[in-house]
ZAMARGU-4260 file (C-alpha; in steps of 0.2 Angstrom, whole numbers, plus 5000, padded with zeros to 4 digits):
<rodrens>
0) 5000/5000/5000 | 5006/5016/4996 | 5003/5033/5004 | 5009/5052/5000 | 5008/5069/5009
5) 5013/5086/5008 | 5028/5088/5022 | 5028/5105/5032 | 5044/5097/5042 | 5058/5089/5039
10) 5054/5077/5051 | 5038/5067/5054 | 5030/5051/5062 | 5019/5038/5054 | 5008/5026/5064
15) 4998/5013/5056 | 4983/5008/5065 | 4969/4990/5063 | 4951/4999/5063 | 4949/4993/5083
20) 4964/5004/5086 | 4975/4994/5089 | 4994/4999/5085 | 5001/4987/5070 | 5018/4999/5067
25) 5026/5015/5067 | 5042/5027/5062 | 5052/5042/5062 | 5059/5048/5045 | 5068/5061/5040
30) 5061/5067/5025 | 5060/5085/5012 | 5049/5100/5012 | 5033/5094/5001 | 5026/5077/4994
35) 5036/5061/5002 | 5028/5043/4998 | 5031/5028/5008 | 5025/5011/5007 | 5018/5002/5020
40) 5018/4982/5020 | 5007/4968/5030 | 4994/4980/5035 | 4976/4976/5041 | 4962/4976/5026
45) 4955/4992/5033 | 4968/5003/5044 | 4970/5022/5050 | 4985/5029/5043 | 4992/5042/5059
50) 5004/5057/5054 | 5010/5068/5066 | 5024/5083/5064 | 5027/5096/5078 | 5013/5094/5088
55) 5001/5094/5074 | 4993/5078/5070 | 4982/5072/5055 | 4974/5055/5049 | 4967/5047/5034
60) 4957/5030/5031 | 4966/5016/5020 | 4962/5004/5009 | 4975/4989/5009 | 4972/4980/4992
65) 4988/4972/4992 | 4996/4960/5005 | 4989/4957/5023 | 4999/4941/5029 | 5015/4949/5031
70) 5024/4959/5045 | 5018/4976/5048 | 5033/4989/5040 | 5034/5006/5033 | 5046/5012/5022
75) 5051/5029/5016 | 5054/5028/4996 | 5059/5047/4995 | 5051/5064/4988 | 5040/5064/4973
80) 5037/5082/4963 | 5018/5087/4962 | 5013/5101/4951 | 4996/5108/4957 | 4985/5122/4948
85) 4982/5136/4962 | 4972/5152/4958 | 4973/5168/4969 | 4959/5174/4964 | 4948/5158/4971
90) 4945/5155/4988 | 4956/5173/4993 | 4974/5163/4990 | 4982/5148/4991 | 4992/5139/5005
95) 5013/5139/5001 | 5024/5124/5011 | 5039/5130/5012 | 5051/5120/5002 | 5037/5121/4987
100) 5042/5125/4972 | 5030/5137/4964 | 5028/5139/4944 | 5021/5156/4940 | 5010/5157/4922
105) 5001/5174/4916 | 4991/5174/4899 | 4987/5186/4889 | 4976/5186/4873 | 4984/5191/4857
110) 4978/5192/4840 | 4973/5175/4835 | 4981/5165/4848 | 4986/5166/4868 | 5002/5173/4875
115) 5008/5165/4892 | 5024/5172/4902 | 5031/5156/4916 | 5043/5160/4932 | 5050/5144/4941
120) 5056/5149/4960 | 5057/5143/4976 | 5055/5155/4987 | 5057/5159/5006 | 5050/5177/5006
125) 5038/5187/5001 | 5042/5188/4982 | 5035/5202/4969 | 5035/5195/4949 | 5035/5207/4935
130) 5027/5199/4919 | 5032/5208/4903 | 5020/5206/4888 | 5026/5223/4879 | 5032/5212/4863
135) 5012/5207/4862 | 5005/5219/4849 | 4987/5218/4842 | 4977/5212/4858 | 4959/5214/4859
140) 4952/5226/4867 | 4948/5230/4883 | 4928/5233/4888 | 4918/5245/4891 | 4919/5254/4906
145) 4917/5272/4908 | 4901/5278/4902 | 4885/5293/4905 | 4869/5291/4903 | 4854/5302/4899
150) 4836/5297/4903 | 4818/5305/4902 | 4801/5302/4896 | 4807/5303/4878 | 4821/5294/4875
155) 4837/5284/4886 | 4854/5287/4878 | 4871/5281/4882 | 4889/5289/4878 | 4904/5279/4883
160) 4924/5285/4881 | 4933/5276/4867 | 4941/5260/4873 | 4959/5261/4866 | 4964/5247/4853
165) 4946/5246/4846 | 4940/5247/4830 | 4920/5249/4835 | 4907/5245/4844 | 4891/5233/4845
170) 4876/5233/4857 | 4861/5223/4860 | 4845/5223/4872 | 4853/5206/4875 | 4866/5197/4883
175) 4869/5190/4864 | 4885/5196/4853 | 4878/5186/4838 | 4865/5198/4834 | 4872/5214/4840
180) 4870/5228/4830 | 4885/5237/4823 | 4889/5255/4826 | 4905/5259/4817 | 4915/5272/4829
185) 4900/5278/4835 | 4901/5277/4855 | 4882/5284/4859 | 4868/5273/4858 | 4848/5278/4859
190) 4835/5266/4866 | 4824/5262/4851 | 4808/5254/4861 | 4793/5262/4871 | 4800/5268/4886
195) 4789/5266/4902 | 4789/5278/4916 | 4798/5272/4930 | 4808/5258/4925 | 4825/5251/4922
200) 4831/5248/4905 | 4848/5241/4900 | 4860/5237/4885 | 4874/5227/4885 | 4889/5233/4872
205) 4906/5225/4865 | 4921/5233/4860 | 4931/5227/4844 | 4946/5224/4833 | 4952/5212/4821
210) 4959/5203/4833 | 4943/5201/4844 | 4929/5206/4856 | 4929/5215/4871 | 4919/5206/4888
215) 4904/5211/4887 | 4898/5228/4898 | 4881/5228/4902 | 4875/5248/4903 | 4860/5255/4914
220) 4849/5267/4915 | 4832/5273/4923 | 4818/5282/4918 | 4809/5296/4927 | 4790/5291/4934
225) 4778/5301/4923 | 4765/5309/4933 | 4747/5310/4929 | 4741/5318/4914 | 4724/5331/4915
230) 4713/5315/4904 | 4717/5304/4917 | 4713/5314/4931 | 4697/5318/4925 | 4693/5299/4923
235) 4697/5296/4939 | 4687/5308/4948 | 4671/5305/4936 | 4656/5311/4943 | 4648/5295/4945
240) 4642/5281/4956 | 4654/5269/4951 | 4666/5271/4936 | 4661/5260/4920 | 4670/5246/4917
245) 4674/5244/4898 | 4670/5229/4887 | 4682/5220/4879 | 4670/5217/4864 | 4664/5236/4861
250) 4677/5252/4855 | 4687/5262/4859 | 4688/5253/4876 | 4694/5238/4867 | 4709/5248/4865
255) 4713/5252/4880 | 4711/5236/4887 | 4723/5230/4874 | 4736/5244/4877 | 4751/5240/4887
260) 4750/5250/4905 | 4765/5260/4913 | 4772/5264/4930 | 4762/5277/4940 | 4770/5293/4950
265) 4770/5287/4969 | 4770/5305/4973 | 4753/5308/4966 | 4737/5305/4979 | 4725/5301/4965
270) 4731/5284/4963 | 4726/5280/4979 | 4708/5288/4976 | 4707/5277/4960 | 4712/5262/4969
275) 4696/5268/4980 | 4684/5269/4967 | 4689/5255/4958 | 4687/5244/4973 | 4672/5252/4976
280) 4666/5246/4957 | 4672/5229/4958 | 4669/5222/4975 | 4651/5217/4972 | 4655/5207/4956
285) 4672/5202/4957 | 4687/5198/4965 | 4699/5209/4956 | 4701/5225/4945 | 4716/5234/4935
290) 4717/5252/4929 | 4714/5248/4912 | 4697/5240/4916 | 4690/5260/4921 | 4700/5266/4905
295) 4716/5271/4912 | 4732/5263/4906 | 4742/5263/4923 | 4748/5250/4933 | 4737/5252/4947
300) 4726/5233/4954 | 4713/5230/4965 | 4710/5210/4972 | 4704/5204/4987 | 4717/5192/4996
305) 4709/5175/5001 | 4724/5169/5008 | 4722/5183/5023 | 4706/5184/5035 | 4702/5198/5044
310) 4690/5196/5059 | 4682/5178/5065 | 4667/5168/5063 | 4653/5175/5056 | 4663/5192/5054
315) 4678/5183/5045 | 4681/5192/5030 | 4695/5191/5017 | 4702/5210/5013 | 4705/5219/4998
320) 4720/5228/4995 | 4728/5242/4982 | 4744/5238/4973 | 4755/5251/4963 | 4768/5246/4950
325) 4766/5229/4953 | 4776/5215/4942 | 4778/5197/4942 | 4794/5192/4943 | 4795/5173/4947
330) 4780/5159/4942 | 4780/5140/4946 | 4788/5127/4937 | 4769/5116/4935 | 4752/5126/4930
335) 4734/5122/4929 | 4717/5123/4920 | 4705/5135/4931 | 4690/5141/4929 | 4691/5160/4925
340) 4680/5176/4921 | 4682/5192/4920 | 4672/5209/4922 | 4676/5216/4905 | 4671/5200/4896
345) 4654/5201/4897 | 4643/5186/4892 | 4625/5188/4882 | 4618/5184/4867 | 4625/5200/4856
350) 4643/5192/4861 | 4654/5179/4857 | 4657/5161/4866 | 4671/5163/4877 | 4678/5147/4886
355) 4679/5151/4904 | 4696/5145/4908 | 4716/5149/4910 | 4732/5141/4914 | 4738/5149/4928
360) 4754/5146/4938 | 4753/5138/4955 | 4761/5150/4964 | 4771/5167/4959 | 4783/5181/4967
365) 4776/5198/4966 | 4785/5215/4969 | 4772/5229/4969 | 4772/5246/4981 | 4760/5247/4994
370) 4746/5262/4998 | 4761/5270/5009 | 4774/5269/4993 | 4782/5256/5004 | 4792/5243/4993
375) 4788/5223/4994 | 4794/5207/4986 | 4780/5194/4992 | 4776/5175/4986 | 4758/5171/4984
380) 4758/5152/4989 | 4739/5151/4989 | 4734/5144/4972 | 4715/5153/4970 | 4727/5172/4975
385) 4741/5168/4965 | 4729/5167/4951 | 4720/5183/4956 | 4737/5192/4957 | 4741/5184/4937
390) 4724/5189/4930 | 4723/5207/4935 | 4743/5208/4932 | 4738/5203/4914 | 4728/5215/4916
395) 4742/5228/4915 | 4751/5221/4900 | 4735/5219/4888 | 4731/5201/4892 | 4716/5195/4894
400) 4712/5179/4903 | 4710/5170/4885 | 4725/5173/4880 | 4729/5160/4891 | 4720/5145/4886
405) 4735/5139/4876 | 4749/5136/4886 | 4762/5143/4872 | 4776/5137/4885 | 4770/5119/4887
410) 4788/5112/4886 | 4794/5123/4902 | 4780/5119/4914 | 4771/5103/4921 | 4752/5106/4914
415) 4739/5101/4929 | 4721/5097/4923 | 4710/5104/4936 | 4692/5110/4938 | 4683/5127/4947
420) 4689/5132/4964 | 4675/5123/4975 | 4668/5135/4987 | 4676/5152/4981 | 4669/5165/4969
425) 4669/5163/4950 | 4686/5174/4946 | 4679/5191/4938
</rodrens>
């Protein structure tokens, strides 16, 4: 049997012990700084291996696959050199024996191929090596990394310094090089989507040369929150009982309902009046409104949440609260096939058959700003509110619960068959 260890000494003791403890046979060696190998023969089928070196002592489990019958012996058989690949930029370090020999390499990427500089020492100080890769011409370039960015309600634009060595530039709205667009020398780059009030928006851009591409830099920027325009105002403060809710079926509101919604202005009370009224509109009917539904295209939901009660007994009540800005930002691996409705969908015989039904996630992970423009990140574990939370957040982003009787990402979930939700209100 063979064993080998890194050496901190030069001197060290190897005890062989049977599984029970029982001594079998032991030594002192003399031996060199790093990895020493000894033999050991007529050892037990199963034995602890003991070494000990200035008062510090370690073991290890063995495994003799060779000959038991003999005399218990050990036998030093000298110093073997091990090369090991160390990193200092893992784990904060690495841990130098003295007496190892280190082998420095730095790499460098050139045009067309990779440039390494190697230093052999053994060292018994702390040692600074210089690496010289000036004969390297033509690398490519380095990334991006200084850069300013301009953003309001009309357009985001970013403007980095030149990056030394390059040739040009490419950027993307993802992570993606292959279909980056080119812009020559040009070191600005304007948004070319919609731009939603209070939002993050980000690009990611490449530096390049003939001899290669920059890392990629991935560049931020947010836009202002847009407050609330004189039309909008005046819908939400309509003299009236109880707003109107549109109909999905009838114009202009089909418009509206099929417009994408944006952020709203935490600074302006009225969202909080709106939320009011739309509650107020809803709560006799449904278990849920959004914005769009009273012909406002912000990101403003009401729903009641079944997975909380307020009071007990007879005065048990599930509450309805306001949410601002909400998004959906994580959904369940598995969804199912519930029953679903909605207030804007109106049934009757001038309309058309709709199926009442969606695919709905299990469970999702909200963020969304509260009445006090206090910031949350919630899961919704309870299936009948998580799907609440997906219907009116559809809502927001011009979908309505149809949409969602073909699951279009079949291959990414586990699709559950399942029926009505026994005992709780029709989603509307």
């Amino acid at each position: 049997m063979r064993i080998s260890f890194c050496a901190p000494n030069k001197k060290v003791k190897v005890s062989l012990y049977d599984t029970s403890g029982r001594l079998c046979c032991t030594g002192d060696f003399a031996v060199e700084y790093g990895y020493n190998n000894f033999k050991v023969f007529g050892s037990p089928r199963n034995a602890i291996v003991t070494l000990s070196c200035d008062g510090a002592e370690a073991s290890v489990s063995v495994v003799n696959t060779g000959d038991t019958s003999s005399r218990c012996s050990i036998q030093s058989i000298g110093k073997t050199s091990v090369i090991q690949s160390k990193s200092l930029l893992s784990n904060g370090g690495f841990v130098f024996h003295s007496g190892d020999q280190l082998r420095f390499t730095m790499y460098s990427n050139s045009c067309g191929e990779v440039i390494s500089r190697e230093q052999t020492d053994n060292p018994t100080a702390s040692t600074q090596y210089l690496f010289d890769f000036t004969g390297i011409q033509n690398i490519r370039p380095d990334l991006i990394s200084n850069y300013d960015s301009v953003c309001n309600m009309d357009l985001i634009s970013w403007t980095w310094q030149p990056v030394e060595g390059a040739d040009g530039y490419k950027y993307c709205y993802s992570n993606n090089y292959e279909s980056a667009v080119d812009l020559g020398t040009t070191t600005t780059v304007t948004y070319g989507q919609p731009i939603d009030s209070s939002s993050s928006y980000r690009i990611y851009v490449w530096a390049y040369n003939d001899c290669g591409v920059s890392d990629v830099n991935m560049l931020y920027a947010f836009s202002p929150a847009r407050h609330v325009t004189d039309a909008e105002y005046e819908t939400a403060t309509a003299e009236t009982t109880n707003l109107r809710i549109l109909n999905i079926f009838e114009q202009p509101d089909s418009a509206i309902l099929r417009t994408q919604s944006i952020n709203v202005n935490l600074e302006d009370t009225i969202w909080n009046y709106l939320a009011e009224r739309m509650y107020q509109a809803a709560r006799t009917t449904g278990v849920g409104i959004a914005a769009p539904q009273v012909g406002i295209n912000r990101k403003v939901v009401c729903l009641q949440r079944w997975d909380k009660t307020e009071g007990s007994g007879i005065f048990a009540s599930h509450p309805w609260e306001y949410y601002f800005n909400p998004q959906i930002v994580e959904y369940s691996d598995s969804v199912v096939r519930r029953s679903d409705g909605c207030l804007s969908v109106p049934s009757g015989s001038n309309y058309p058959e709709i199926g009442e039904f969606s695919y709905r996630a299990t469970w999702v992970k909200v963020t969304y700003y509260d009445v006090d423009g206090v910031f949350h990140e919630e899961k919704i574990n309870q299936q009948y509110t998580a799907h609440i939370f997906q219907h009116e957040i559809d809502h927001l982003n011009a979908i309505m619960f149809f949409d969602r009787q073909v699951e279009e990402n079949a291959f990414k979930y586990t699709i559950i068959e399942g029926d009505s939700y026994e005992g709780l209100p029709e989603i509307r």
